[in-house]
C-alpha positions, 0 to 999 in steps of 0.5 A: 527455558523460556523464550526472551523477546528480547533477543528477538527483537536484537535485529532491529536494535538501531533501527529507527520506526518510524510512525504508522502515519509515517509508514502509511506515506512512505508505502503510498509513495513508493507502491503508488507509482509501480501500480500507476500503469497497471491502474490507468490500464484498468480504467482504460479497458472500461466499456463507457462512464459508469464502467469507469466510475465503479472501476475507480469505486473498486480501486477505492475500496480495495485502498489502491487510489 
């Protein structure tokens, strides 16, 4: 009695995927906005313009701006 992967996936029957390029866009637009406020709080608790700069490099590479 073997598991078929396709009943697995039977929820999804109809459901149309977009692409990964798609998916990347539609995250970016809908989680961008939501952390807009707690972004520019973060900035703004920076002491002077380096602090400012590795905020926004940490953002960077943590893939929120």
């Amino acid at each position: 009695m073997g598991i078929n992967m396709h009943n697995e996936l039977e929820p999804l029957a109809g459901v149309d995927t977009p692409a990964l390029a798609d998916f990347w866009k539609w995250v970016k637009k809908t989680f961008t906005f939501s952390y807009k406020g707690e972004i520019e709080a973060y900035l703004a608790d920076s002491v002077d313009h380096a602090d400012v700069e590795n905020r926004i490099k940490r953002l960077q590479r943590r893939g929120m701006i």
